[in-house]
PDB file of N, CA, C, O and CB in Angstrom:
ATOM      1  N   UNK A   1     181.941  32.006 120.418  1.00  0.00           N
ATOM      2  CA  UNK A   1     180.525  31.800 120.583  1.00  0.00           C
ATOM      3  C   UNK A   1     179.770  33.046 120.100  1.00  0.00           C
ATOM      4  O   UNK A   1     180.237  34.167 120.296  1.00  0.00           O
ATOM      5  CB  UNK A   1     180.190  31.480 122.055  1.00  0.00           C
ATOM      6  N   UNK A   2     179.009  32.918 119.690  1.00  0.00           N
ATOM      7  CA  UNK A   2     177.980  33.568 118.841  1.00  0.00           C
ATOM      8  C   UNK A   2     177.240  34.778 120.412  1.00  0.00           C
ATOM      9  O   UNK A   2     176.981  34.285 121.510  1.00  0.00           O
ATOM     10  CB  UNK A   2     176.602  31.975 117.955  1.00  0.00           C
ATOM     11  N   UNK A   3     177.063  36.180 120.125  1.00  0.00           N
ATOM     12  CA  UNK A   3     176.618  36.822 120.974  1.00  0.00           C
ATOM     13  C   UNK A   3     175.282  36.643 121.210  1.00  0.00           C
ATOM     14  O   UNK A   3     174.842  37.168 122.233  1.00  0.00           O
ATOM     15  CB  UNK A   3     176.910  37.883 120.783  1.00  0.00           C
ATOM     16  N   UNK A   4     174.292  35.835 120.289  1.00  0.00           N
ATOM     17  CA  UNK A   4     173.004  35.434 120.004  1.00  0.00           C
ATOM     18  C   UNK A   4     172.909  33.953 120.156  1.00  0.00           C
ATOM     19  O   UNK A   4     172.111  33.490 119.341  1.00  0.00           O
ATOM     20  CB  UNK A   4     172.604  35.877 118.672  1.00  0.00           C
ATOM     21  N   UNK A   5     173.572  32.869 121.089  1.00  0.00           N
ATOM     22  CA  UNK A   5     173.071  31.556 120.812  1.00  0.00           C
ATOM     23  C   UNK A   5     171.489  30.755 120.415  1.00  0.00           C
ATOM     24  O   UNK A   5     171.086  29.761 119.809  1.00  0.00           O
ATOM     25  CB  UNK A   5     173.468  31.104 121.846  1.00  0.00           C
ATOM     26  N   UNK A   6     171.133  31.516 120.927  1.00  0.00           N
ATOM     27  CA  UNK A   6     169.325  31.073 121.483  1.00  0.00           C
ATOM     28  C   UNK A   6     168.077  32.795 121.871  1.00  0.00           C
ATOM     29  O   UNK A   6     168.275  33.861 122.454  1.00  0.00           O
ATOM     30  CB  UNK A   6     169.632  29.886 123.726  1.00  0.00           C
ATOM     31  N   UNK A   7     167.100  32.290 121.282  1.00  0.00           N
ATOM     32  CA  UNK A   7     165.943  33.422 121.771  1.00  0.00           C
ATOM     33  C   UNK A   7     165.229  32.694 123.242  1.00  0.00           C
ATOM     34  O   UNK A   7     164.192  33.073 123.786  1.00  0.00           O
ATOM     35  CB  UNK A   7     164.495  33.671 120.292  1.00  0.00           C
ATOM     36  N   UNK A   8     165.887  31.853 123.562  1.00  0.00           N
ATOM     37  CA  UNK A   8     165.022  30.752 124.719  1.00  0.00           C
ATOM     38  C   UNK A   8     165.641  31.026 125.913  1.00  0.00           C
ATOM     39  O   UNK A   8     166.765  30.646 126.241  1.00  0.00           O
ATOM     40  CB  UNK A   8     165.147  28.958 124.471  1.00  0.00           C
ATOM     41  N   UNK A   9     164.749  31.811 126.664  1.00  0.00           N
ATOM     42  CA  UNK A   9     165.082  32.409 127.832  1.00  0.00           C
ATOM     43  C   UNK A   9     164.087  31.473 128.984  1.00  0.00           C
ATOM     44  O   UNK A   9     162.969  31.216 128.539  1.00  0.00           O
ATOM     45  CB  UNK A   9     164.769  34.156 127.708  1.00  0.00           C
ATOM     46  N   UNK A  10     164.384  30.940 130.416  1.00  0.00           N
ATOM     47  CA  UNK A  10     163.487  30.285 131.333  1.00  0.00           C
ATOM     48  C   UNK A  10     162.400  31.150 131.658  1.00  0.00           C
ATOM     49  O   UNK A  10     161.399  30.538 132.032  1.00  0.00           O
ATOM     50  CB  UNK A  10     164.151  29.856 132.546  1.00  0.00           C
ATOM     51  N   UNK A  11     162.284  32.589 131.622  1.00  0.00           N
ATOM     52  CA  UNK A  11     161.391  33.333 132.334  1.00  0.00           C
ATOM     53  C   UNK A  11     161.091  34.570 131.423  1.00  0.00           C
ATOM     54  O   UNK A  11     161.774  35.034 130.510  1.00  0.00           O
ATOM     55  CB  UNK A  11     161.954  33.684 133.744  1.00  0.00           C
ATOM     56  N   UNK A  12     159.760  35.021 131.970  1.00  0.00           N
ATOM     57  CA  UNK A  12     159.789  36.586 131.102  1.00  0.00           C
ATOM     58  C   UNK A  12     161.061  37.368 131.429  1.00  0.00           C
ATOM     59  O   UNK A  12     161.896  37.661 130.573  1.00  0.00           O
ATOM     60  CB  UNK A  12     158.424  37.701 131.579  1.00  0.00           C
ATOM     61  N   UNK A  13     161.141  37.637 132.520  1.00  0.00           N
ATOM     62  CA  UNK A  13     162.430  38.470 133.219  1.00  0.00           C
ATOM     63  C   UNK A  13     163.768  38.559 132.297  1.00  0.00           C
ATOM     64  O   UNK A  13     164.467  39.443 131.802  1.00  0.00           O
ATOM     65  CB  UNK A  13     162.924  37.656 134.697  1.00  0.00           C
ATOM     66  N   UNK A  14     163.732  37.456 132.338  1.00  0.00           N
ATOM     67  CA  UNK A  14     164.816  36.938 130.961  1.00  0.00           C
ATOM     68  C   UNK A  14     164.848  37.301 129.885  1.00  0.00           C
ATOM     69  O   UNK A  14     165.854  37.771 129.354  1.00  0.00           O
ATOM     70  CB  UNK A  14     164.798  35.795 130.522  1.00  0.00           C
ATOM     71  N   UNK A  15     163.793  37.162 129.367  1.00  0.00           N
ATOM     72  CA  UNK A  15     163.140  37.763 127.710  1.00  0.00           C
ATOM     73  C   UNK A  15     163.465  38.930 127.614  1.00  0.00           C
ATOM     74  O   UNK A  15     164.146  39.442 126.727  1.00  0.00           O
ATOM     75  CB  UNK A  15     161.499  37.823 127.380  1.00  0.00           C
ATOM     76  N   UNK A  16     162.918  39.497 128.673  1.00  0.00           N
ATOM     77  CA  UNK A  16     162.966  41.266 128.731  1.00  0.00           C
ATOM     78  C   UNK A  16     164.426  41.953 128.930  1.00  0.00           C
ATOM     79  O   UNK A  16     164.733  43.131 128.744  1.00  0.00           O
ATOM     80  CB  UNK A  16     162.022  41.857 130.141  1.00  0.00           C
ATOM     81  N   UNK A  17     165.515  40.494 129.514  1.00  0.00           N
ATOM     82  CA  UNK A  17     166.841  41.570 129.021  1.00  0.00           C
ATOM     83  C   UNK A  17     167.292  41.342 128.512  1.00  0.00           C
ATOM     84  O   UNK A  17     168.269  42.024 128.202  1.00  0.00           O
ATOM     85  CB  UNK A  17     167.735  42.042 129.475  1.00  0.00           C
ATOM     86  N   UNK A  18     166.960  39.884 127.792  1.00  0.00           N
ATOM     87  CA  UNK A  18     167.090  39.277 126.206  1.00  0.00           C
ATOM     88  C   UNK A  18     166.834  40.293 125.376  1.00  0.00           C
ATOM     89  O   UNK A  18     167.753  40.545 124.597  1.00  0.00           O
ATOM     90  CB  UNK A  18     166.069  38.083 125.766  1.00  0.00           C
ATOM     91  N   UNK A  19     165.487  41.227 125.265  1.00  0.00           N
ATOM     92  CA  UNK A  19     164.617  41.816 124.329  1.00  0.00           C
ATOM     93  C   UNK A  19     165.815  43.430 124.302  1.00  0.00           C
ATOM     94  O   UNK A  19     166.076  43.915 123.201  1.00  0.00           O
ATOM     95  CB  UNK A  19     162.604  41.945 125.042  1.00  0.00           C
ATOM     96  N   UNK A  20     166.345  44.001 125.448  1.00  0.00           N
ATOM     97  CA  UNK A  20     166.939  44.765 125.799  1.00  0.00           C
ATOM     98  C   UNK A  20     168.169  44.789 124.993  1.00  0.00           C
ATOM     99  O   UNK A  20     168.616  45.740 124.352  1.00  0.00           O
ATOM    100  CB  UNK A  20     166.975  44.655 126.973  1.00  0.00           C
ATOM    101  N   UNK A  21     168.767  43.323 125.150  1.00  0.00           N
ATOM    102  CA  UNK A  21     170.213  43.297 124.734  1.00  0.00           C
ATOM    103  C   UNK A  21     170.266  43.611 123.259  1.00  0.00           C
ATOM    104  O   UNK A  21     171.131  44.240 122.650  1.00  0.00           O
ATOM    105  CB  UNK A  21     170.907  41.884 125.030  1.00  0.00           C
ATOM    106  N   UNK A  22     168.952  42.934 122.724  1.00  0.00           N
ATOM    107  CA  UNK A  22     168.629  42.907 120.977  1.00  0.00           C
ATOM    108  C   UNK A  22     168.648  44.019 120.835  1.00  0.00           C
ATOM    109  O   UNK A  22     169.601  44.410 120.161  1.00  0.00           O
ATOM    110  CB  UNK A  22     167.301  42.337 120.271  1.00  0.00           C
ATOM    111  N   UNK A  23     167.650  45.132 121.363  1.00  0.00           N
ATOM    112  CA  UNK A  23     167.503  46.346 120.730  1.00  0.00           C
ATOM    113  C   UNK A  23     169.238  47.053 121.288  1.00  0.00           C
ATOM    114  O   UNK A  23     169.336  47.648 120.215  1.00  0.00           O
ATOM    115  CB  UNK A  23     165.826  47.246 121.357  1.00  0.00           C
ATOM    116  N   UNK A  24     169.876  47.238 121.641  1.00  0.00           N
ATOM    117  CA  UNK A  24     171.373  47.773 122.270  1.00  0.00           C
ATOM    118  C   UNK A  24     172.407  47.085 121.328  1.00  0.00           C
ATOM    119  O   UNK A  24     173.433  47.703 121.045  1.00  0.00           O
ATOM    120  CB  UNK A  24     171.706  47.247 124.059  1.00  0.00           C
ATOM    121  N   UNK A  25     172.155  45.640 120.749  1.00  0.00           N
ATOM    122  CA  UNK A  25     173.220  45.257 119.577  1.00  0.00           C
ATOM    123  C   UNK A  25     172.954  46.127 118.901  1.00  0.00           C
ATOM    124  O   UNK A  25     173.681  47.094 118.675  1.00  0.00           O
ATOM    125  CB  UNK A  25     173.222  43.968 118.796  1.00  0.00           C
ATOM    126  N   UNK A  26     171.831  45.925 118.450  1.00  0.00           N
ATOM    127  CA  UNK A  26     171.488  46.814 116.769  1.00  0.00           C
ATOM    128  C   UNK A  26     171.626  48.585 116.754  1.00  0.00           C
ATOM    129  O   UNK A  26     171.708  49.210 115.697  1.00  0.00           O
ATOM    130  CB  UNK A  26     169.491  46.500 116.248  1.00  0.00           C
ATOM    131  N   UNK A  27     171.631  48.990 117.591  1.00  0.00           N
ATOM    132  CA  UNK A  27     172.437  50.381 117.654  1.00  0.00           C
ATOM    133  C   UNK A  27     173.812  50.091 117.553  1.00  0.00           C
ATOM    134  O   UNK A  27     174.472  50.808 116.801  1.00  0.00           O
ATOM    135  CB  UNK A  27     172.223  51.231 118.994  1.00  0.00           C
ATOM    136  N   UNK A  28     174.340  49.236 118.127  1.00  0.00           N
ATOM    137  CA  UNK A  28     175.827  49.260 118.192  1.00  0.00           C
ATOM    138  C   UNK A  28     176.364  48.135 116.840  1.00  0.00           C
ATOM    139  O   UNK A  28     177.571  47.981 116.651  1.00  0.00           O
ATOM    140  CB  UNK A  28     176.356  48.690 119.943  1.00  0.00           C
ATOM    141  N   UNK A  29     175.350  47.423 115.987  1.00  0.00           N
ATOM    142  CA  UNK A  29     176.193  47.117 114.843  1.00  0.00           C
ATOM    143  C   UNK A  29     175.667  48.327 113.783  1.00  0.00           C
ATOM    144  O   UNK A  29     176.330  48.314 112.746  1.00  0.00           O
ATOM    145  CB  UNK A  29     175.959  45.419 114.265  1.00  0.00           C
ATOM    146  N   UNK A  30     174.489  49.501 113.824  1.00  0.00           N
ATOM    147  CA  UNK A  30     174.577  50.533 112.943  1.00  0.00           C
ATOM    148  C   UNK A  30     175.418  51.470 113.155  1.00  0.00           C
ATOM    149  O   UNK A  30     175.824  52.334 112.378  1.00  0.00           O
ATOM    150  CB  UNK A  30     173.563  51.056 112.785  1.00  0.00           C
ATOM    151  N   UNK A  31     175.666  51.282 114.206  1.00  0.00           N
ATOM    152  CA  UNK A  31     176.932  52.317 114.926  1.00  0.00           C
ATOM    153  C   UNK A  31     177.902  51.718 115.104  1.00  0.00           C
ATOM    154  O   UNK A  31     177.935  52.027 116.295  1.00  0.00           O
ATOM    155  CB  UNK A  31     176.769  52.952 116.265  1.00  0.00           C
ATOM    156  N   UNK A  32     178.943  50.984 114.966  1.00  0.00           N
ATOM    157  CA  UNK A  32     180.187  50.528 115.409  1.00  0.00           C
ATOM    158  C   UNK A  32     181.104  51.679 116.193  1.00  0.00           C
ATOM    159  O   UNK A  32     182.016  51.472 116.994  1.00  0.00           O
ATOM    160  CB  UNK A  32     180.904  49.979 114.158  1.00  0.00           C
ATOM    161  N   UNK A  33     180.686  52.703 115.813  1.00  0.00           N
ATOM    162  CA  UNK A  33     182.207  53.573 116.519  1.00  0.00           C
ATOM    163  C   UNK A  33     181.981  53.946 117.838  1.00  0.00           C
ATOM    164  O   UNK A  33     181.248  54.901 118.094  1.00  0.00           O
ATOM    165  CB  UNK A  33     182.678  55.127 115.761  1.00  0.00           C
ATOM    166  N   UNK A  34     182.436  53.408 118.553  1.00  0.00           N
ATOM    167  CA  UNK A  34     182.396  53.615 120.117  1.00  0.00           C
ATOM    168  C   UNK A  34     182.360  55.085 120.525  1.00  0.00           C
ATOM    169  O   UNK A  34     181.622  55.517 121.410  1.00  0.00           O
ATOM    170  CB  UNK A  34     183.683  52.960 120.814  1.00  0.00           C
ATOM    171  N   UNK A  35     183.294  55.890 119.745  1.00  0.00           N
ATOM    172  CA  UNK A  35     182.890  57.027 120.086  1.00  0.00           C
ATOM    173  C   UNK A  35     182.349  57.488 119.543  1.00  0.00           C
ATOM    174  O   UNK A  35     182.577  58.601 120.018  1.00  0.00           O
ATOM    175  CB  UNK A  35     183.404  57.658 120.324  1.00  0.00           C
ATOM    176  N   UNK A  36     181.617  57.677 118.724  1.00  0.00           N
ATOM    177  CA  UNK A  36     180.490  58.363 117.799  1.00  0.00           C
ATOM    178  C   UNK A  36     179.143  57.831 118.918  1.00  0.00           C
ATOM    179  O   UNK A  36     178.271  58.694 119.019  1.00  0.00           O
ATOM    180  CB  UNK A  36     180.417  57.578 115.781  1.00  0.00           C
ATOM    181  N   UNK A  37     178.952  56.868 119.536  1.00  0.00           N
ATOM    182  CA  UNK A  37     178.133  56.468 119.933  1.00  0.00           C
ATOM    183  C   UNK A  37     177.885  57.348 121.331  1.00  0.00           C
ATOM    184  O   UNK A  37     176.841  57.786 121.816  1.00  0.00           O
ATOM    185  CB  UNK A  37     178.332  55.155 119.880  1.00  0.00           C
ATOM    186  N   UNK A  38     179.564  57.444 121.875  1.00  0.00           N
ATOM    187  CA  UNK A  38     179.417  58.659 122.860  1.00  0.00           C
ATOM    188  C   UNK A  38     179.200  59.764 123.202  1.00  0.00           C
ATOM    189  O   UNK A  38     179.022  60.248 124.320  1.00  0.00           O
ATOM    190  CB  UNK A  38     179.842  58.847 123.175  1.00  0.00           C
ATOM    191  N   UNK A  39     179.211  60.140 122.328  1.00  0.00           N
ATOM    192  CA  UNK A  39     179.302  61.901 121.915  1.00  0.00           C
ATOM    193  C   UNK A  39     178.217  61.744 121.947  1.00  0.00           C
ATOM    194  O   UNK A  39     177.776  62.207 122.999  1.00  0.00           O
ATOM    195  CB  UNK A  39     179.945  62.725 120.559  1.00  0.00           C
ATOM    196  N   UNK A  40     176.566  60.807 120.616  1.00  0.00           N
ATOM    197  CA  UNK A  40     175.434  60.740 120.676  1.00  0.00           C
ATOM    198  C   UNK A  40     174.675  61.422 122.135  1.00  0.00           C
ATOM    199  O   UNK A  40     174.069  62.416 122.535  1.00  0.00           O
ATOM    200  CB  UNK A  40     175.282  59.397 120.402  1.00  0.00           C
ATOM    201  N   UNK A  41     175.273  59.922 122.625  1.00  0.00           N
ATOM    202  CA  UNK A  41     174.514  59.476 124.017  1.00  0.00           C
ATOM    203  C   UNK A  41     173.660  60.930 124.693  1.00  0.00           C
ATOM    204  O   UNK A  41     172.484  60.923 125.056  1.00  0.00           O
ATOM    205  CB  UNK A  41     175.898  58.830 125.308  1.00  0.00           C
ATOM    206  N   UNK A  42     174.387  61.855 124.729  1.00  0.00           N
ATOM    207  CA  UNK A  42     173.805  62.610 125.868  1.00  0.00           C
ATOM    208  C   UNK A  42     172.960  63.376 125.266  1.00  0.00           C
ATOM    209  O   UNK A  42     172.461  64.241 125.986  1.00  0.00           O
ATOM    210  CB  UNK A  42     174.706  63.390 126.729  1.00  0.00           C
ATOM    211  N   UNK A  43     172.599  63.350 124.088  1.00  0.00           N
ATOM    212  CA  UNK A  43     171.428  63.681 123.021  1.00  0.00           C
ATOM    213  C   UNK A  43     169.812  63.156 123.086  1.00  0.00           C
ATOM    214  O   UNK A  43     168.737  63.636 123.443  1.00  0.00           O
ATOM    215  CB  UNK A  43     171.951  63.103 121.708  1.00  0.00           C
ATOM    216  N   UNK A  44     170.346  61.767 122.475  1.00  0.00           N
ATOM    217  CA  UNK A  44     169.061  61.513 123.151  1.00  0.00           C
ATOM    218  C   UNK A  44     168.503  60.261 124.566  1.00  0.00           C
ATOM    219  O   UNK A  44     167.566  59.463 124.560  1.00  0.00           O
ATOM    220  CB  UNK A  44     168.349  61.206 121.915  1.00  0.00           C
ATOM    221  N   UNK A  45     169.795  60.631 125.904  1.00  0.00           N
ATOM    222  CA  UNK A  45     169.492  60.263 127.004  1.00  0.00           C
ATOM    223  C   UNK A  45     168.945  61.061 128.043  1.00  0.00           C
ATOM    224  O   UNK A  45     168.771  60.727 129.214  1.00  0.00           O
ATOM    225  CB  UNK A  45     170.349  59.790 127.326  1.00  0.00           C
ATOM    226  N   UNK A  46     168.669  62.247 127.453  1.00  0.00           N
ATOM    227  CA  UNK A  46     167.870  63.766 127.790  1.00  0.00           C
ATOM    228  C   UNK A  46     166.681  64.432 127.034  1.00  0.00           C
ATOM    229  O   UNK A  46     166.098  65.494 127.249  1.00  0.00           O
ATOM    230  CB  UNK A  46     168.858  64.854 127.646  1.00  0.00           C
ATOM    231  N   UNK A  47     166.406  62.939 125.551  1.00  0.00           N
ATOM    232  CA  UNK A  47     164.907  63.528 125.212  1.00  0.00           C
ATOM    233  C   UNK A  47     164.038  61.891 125.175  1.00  0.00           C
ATOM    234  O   UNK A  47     164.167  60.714 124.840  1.00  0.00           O
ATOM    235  CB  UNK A  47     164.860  64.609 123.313  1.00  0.00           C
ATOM    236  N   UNK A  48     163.099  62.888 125.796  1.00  0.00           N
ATOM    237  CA  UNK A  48     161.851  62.041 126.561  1.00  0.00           C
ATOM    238  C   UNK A  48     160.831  61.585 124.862  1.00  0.00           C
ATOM    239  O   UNK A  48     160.038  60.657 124.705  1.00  0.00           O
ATOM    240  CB  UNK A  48     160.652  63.497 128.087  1.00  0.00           C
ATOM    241  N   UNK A  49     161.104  62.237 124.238  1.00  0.00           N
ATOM    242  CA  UNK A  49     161.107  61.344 122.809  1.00  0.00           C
ATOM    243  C   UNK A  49     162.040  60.055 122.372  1.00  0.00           C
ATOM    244  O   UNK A  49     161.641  59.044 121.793  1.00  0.00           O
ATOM    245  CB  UNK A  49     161.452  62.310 121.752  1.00  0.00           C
ATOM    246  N   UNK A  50     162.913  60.247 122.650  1.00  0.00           N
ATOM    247  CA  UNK A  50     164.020  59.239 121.624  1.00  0.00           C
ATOM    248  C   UNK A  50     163.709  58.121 123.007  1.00  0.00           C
ATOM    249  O   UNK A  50     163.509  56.924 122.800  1.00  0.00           O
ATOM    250  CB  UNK A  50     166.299  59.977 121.198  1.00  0.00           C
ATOM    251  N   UNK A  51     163.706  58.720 124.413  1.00  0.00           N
ATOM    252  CA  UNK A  51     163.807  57.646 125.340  1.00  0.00           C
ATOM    253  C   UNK A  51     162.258  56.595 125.246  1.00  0.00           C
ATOM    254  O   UNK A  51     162.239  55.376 125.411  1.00  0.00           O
ATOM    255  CB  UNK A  51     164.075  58.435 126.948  1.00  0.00           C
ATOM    256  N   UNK A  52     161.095  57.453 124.950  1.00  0.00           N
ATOM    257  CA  UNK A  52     159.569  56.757 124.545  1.00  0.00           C
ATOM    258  C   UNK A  52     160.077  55.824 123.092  1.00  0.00           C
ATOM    259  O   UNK A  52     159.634  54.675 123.095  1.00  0.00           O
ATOM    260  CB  UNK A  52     158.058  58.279 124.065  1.00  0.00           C
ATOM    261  N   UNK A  53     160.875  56.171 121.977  1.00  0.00           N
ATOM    262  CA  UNK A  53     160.819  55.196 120.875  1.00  0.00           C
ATOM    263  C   UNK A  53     161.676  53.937 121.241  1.00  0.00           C
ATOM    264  O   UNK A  53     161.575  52.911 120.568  1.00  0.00           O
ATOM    265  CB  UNK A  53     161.340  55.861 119.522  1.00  0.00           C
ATOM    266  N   UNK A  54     162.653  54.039 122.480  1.00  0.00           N
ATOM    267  CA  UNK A  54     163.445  53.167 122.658  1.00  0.00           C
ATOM    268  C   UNK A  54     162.386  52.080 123.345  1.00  0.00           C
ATOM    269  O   UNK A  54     162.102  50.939 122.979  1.00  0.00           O
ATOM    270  CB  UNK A  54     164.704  53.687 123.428  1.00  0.00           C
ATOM    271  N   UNK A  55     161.895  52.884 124.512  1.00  0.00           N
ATOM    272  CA  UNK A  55     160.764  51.655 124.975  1.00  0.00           C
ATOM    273  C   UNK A  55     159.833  50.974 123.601  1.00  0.00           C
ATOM    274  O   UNK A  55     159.555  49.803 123.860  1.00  0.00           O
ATOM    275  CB  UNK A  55     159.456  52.481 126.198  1.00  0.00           C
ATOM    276  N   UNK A  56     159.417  51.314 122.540  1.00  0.00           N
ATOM    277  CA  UNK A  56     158.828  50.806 121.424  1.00  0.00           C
ATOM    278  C   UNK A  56     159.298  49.806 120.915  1.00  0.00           C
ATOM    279  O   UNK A  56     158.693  48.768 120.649  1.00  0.00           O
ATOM    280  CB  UNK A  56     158.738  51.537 120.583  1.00  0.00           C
ATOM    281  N   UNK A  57     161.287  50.242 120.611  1.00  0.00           N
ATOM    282  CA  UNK A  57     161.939  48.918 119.881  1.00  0.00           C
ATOM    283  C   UNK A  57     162.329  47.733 120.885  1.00  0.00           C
ATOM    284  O   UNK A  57     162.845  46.666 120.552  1.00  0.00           O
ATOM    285  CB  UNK A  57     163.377  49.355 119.074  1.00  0.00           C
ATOM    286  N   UNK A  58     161.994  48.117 122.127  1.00  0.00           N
ATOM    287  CA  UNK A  58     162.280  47.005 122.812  1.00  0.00           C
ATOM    288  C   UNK A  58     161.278  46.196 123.116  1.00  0.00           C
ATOM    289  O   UNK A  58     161.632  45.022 123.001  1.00  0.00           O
ATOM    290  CB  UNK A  58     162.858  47.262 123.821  1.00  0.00           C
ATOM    291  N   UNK A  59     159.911  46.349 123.537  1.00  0.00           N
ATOM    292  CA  UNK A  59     158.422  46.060 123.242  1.00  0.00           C
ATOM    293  C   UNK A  59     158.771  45.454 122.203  1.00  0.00           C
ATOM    294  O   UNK A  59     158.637  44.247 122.405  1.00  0.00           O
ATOM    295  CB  UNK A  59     157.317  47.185 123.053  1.00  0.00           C
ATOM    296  N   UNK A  60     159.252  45.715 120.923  1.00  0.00           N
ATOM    297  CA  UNK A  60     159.149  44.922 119.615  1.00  0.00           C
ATOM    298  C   UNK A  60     159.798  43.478 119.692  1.00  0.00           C
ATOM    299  O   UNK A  60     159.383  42.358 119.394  1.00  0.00           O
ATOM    300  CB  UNK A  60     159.876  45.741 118.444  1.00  0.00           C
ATOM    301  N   UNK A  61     161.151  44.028 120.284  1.00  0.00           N
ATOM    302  CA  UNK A  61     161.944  42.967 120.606  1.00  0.00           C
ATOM    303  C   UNK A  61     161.493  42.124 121.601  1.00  0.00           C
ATOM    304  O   UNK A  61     161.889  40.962 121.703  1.00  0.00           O
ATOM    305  CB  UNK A  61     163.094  43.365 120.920  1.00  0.00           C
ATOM    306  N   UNK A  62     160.673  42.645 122.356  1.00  0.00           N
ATOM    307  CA  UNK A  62     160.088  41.675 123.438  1.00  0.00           C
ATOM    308  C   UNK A  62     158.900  40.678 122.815  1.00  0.00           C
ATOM    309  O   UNK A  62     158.753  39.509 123.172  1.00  0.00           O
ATOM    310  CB  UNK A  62     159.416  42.626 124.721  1.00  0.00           C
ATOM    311  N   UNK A  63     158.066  41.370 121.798  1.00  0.00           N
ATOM    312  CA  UNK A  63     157.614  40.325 121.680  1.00  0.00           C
ATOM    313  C   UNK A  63     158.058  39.110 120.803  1.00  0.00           C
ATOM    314  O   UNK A  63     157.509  38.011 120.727  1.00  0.00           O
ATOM    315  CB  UNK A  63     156.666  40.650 121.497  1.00  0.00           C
ATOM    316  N   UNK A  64     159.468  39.671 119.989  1.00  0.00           N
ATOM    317  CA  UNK A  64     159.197  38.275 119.289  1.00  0.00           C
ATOM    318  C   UNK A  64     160.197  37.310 120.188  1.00  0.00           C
ATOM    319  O   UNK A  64     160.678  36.370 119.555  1.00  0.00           O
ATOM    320  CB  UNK A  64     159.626  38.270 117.439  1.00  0.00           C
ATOM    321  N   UNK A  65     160.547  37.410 121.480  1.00  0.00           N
ATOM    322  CA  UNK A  65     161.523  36.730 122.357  1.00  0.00           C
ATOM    323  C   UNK A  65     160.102  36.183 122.924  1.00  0.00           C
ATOM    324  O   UNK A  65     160.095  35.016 123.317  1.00  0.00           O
ATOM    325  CB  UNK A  65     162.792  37.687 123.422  1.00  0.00           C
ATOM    326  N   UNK A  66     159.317  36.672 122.973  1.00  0.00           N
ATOM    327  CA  UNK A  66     157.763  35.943 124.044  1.00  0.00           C
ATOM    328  C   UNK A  66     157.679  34.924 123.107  1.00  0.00           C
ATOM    329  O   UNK A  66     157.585  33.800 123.602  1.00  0.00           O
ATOM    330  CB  UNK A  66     155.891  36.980 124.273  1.00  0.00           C
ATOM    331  N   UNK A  67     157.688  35.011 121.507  1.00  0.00           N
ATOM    332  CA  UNK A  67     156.748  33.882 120.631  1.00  0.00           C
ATOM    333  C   UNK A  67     157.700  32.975 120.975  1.00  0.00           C
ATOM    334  O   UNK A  67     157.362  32.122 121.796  1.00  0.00           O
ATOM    335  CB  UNK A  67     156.390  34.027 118.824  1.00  0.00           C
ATOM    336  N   UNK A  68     158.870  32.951 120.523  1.00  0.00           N
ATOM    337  CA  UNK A  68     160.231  32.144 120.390  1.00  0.00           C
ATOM    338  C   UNK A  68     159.846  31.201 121.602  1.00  0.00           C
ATOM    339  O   UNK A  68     159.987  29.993 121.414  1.00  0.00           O
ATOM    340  CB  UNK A  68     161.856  33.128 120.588  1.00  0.00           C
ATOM    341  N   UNK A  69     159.359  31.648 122.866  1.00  0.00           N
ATOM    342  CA  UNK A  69     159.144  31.044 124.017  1.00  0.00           C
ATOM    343  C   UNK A  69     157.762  30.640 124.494  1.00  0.00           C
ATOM    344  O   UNK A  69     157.374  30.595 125.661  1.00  0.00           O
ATOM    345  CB  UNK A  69     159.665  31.786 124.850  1.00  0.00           C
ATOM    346  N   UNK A  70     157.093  30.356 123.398  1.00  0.00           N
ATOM    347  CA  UNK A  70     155.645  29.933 123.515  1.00  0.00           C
ATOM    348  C   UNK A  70     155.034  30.875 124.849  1.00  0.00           C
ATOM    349  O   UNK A  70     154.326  30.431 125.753  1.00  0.00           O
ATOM    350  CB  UNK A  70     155.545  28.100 123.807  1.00  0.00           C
ATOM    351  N   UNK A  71     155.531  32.333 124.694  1.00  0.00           N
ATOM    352  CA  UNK A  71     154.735  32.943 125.775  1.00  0.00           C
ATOM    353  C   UNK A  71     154.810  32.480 127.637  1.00  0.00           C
ATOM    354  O   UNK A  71     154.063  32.740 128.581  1.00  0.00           O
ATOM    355  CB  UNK A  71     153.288  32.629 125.193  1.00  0.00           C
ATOM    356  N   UNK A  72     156.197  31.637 127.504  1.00  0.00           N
ATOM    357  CA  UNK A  72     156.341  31.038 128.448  1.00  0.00           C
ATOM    358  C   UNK A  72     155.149  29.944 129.095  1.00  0.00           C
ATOM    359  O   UNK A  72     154.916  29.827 130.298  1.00  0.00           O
ATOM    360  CB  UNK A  72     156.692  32.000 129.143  1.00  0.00           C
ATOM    361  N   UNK A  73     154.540  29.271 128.117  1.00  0.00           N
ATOM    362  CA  UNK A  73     153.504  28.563 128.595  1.00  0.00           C
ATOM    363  C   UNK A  73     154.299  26.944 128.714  1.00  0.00           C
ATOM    364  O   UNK A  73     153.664  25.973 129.127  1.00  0.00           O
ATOM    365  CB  UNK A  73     152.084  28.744 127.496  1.00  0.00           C
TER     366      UNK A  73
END
């Protein structure tokens, strides 16, 4: 099964760790190496920069999981 079946989540709540999971693949398919990814980590999980752009790509990702879901209307 596909790690992406659907953008169609029942709730915002959903969306948002829908929107989460999206932005966390895509580091980890530009990064494949598990440990390269580790060593990273404690770089920028200690700057209050890299941690503000992460909230950005996920906002991004959040919204296009909102359209996908007619905004939950």
């Amino acid at each position: 099964m596909s790690w992406l079946p659907t953008l169609i989540t029942a709730t915002p709540e959903e969306g948002y760790d829908l929107a989460i999971k999206l932005s966390r693949m895509a580091v980890k398919k530009t990064q494949p190496d598990d440990d390269a990814r580790t060593k990273m980590r404690p770089d920028y999980a200690n700057s209050a920069d890299s941690l503000t752009q992460v909230s950005g790509v996920v906002a991004t990702n959040f919204q296009t999981v909102a359209q996908a879901n007619n905004y939950w209307r």
